[in-house]
C-alpha positions as CSV (number, residue, x, y, z in Angstrom):
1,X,19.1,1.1,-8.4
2,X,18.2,2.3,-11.8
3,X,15.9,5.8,-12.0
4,X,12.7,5.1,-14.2
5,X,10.3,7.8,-15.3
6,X,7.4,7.7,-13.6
7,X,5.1,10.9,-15.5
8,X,5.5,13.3,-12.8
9,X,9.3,12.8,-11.2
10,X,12.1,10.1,-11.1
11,X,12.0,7.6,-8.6
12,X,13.7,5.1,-7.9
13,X,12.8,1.0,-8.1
14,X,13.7,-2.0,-9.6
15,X,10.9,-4.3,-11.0
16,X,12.3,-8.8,-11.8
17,X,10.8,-11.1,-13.6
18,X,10.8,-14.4,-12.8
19,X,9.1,-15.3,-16.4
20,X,6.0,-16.7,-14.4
21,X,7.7,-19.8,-12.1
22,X,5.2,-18.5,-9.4
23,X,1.9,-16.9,-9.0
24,X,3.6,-13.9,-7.4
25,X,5.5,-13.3,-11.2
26,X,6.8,-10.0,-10.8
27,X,8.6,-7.9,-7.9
28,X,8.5,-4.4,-7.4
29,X,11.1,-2.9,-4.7
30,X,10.9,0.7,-3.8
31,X,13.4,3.2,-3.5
32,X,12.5,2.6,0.5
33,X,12.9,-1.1,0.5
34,X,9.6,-2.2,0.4
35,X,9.1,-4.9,-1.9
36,X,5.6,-6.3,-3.6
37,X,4.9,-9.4,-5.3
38,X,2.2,-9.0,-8.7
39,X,0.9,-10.7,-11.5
40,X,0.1,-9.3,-14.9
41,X,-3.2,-8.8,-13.7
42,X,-3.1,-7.6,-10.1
43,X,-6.7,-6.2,-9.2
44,X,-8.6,-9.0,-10.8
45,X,-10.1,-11.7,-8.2
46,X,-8.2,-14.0,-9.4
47,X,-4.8,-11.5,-9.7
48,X,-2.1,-10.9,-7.3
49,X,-0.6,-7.7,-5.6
50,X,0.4,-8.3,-2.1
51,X,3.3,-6.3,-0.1
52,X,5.7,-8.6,0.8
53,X,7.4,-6.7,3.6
54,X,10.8,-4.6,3.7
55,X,14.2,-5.9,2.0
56,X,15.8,-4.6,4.9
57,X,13.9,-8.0,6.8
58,X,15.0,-10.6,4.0
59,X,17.6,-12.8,4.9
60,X,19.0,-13.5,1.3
61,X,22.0,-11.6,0.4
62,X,21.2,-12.4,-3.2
63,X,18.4,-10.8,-5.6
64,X,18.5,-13.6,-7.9
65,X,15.6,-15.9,-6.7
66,X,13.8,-12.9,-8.1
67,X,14.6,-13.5,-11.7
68,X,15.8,-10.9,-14.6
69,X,15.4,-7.3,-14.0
70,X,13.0,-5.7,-16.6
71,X,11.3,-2.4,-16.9
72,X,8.3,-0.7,-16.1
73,X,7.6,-0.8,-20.2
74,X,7.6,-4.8,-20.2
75,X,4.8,-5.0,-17.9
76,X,0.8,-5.4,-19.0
77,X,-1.1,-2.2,-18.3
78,X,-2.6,-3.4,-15.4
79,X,0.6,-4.2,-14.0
80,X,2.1,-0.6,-14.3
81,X,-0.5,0.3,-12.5
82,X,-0.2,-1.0,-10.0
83,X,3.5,-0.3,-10.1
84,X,2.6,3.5,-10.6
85,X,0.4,3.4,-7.2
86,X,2.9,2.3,-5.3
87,X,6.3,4.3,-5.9
């Protein structure tokens, strides 16, 4: 996985894109394996940020349902936020 700069320490995660196919656009998995789905707006009503469960329980040998890996800087401000809550 590739380290990101999260204010206070590294840590590692990888955040895809899947250039909005499905409500759930984004994924965020953590250095630990747990992986959450989000939207550009996440804690709105009518957002998304749900935990999705651990990698280790996926099936899919393959990342690439996901979409293209981006980073933390491509996401809305909402959406880091919710990234930055969770690593």
């Amino acid at each position: 996985m590739k380290a990101y700069y999260n204010h206070t320490k590294m840590e590692n995660f990888k955040i895809f894109d899947n250039c909005g196919r499905t409500i759930d656009r984004y994924t965020l998995i953590t250095d630990d394996g747990d992986v959450f789905g989000f939207d550009d707006n996440p804690f709105y009503p009518l957002g998304f940020g749900q935990y999705c469960g651990n990698i280790n329980q996926w099936t899919s040998k393959t990342l690439d349902h996901l979409g293209k890996p981006i980073t933390v800087d491509q996401l809305s401000e909402q959406a880091k936020t919710f990234v930055e809550e969770r690593i």
